[in-house]
N, C-alpha and C positions, 0 to 999 in steps of 0.2 A: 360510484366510479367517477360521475362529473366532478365534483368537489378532488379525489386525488389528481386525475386530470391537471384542474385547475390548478390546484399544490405545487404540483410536478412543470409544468409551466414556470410556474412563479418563482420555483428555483430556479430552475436555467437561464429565467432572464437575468437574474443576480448575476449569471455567471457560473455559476456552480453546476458540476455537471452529474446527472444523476441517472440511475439506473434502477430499473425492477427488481423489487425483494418478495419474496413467496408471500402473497397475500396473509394479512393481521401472524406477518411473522419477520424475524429478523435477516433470514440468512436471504442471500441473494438467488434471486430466481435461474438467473443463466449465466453461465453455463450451468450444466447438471455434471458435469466430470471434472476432476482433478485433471491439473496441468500434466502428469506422468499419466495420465489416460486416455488422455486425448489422442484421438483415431483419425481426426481429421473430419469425420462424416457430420461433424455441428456447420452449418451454412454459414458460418460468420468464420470458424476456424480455417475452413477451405477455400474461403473468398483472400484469406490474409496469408494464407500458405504455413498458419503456427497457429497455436494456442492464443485464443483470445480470454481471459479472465474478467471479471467484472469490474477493473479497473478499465481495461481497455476500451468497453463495452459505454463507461459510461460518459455522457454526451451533452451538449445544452442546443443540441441542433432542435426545434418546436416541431417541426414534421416528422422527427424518429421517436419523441415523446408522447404525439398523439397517439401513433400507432401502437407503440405501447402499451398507454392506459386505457387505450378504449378499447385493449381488446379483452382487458380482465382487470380487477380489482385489487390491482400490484402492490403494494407498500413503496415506499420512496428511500433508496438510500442515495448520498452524497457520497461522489469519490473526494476527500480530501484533499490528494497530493495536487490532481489534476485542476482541482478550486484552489488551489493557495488559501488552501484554510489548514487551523491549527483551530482543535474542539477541544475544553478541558470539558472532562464528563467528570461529573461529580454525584457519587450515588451517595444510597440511604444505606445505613446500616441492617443488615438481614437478622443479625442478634442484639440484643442490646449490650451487649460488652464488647461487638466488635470495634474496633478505635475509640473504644473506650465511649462509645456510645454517640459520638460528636458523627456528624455527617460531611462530605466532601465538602460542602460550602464552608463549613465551619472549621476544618483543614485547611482550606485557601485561604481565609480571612487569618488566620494565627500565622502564614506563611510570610502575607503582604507585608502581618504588622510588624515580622522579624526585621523584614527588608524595607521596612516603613515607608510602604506603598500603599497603595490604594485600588481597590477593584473599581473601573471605571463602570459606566452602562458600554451593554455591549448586545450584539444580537443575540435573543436566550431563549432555549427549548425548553418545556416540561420534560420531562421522559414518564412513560405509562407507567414506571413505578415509583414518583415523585422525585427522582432525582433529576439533574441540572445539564444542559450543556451549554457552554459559554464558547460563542463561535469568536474565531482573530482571524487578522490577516497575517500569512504565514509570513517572518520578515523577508524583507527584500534584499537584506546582501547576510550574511553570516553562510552558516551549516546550512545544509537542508535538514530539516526535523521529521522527525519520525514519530511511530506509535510508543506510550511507555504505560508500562503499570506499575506504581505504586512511586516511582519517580518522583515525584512532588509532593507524596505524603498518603497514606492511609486514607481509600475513599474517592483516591483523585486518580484519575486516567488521562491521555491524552492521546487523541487520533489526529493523524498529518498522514506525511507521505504512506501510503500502503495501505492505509485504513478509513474506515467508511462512516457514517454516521447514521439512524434513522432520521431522516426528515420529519420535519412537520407536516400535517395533514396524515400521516401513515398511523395506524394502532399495530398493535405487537398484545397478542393474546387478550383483544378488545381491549387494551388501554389506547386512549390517545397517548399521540404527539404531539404538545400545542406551543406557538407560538409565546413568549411568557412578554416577548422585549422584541418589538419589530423596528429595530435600527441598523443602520449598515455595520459589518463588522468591523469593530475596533484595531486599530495593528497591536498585535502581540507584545503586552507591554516587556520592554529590553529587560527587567529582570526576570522573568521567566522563559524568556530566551534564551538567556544564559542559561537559567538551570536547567533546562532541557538541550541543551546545545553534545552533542556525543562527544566522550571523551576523547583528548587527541588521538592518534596514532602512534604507536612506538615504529621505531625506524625498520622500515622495511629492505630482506635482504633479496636481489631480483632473484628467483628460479633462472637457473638453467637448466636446459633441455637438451640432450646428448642427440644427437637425429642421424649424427653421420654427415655424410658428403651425397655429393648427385641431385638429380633430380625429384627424386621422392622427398630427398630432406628438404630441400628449399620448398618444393610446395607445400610440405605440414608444417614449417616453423611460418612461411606466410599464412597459414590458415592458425595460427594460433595468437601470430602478431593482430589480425584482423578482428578473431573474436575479441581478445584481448581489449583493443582498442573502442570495440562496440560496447564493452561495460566501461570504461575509465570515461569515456563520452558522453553518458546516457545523464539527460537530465534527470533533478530530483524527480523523485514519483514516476520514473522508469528505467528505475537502476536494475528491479530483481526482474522485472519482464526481460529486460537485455541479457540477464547472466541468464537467465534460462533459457534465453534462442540459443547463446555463445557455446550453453552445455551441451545444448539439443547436438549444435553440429562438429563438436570438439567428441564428443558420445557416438558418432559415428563412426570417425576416423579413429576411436578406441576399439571398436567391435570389427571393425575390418581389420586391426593389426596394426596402423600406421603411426601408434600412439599411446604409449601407455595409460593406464588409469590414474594411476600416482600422477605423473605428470601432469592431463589434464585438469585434475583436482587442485594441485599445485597454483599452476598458472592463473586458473580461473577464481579462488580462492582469494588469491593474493591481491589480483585486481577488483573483486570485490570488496574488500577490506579497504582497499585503498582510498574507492570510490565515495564507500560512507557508509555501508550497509557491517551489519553486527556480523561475528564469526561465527556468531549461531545461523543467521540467518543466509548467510554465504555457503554456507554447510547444507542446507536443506536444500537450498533451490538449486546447487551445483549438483546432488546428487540424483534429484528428482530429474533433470535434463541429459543427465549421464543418460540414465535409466534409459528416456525416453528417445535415446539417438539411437543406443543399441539395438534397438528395434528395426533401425534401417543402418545397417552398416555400409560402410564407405568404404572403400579397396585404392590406394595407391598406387600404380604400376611405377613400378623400380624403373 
């Protein structure tokens, strides 16, 4: 436990802010419920008045980290979005005819030589089952970047906003995580920015929202203007936390009547899209927050 500790430290003073993972495992330690489950009774949910996830959770404060690690024998994950980091993971082949037998490293290098580039040194993890991850600096003006799979090729992943990394010093079913290249992380070289960068947007047509006239309309088109607003504003790396409060409270004013479902899906949908986030993933967490408003509905007086 001193040595993760210590680890777990040693990130945050990077900067990178990190969080507890179920000890010698991957998945994150807290919360223990899904965003559409949350009852409010987690002391971190109730302090925040919403769902706190382990993006949110995670921190480079040194006094929230002791407390942490010295009270168990946590694992270390890095929230990405919130480090301005971009990780390409690059694993091992699990058969040998998968990509044709070649490993992520050996994907990346065939990719660079396309674009006859060059993999620089960079800060670089083992992973517990021999494969690679190569930390960057997420860049500093384009897209915000996201998580992808198979995006750059057969072998190769990459975790950014919304996605997590095992840290160094953690093991994962007794493998280490080890250190392979301790240099600060390289910035994301411009051609792989690009190929990671989200396709444009096709032209978006606005929703309208039929409400009627009075009192009641003007307050749920301003409560729709407002959520609305909370996801087109949200920096990267807390775009889908923002759609999911926006749902939470647009999911109210559905279940009390003031609002249709269509509608809210509509609205909220669209400015998700807008903002950067995938139509798959604008999809899951609008409806997970629907879900979760309905549970306390909201009433408008006429």
């Amino acid at each position: 436990m001193p040595d993760l500790l210590t680890a777990a430290l040693g990130h945050a003073e990077r900067g990178w802010h990190v969080f507890p993972l179920r000890p010698d495992d991957k998945r994150p330690a807290f919360p223990d419920h899904a965003a559409e489950q949350c009852t409010g009774r987690d002391p971190r949910c109730r302090a925040a008045g919403r769902h706190l996830g382990w993006e949110d959770r995670a921190t480079t404060d040194p006094d929230r980290v002791r407390r942490a690690w010295s009270a168990r024998p946590y694992g270390i994950g890095i929230a990405c979005g919130p480090s301005r980091l971009v990780v390409l993971d690059l694993d091992t082949p699990k058969r040998s005819a998968e990509a044709g037998g070649r490993d992520g490293l050996a994907v990346l290098a065939e990719l660079a030589d396309t674009h006859r580039a060059t993999i620089d040194p960079t800060y670089t993890v083992t992973t517990g089952r021999g494969g690679i991850h190569l930390y960057y600096q997420h860049p500093s003006t384009g897209p915000g970047l996201r998580n992808t799979a198979g995006t750059l090729g057969p072998m190769v992943d990459t975790r950014a906003a919304g996605g997590y990394v095992v840290a160094a010093g953690s093991t994962v079913a007794a493998r280490p995580y080890t250190v392979a290249l301790d240099v600060d992380p390289a910035p994301l070289p411009t051609w792989l920015a690009d190929l990671l960068a989200p396709a444009p947007l096709p032209p978006q047509r606005p929703v309208v929202v039929d409400l009627g006239t009075g009192r009641a309309g003007a307050y749920v088109r301003a409560a729709i203007a407002r959520e609305v607003d909370r996801v087109t504003a949200a920096a990267p790396g807390e775009r889908n936390r923002s759609l999911y409060v926006a749902a939470v409270a647009l999911g109210q004013l559905v279940a009390g009547g003031a609002l249709t479902e269509d509608d809210a899906e509509s609205v909220l949908e669209q400015a998700a899209v807008s903002s950067g986030l995938s139509t798959a993933e604008a999809y899951r967490t609008v409806r997970s927050g629907l879900t979760a408003g309905a549970r306390r509905p909201r009433q408008v007086a006429a």
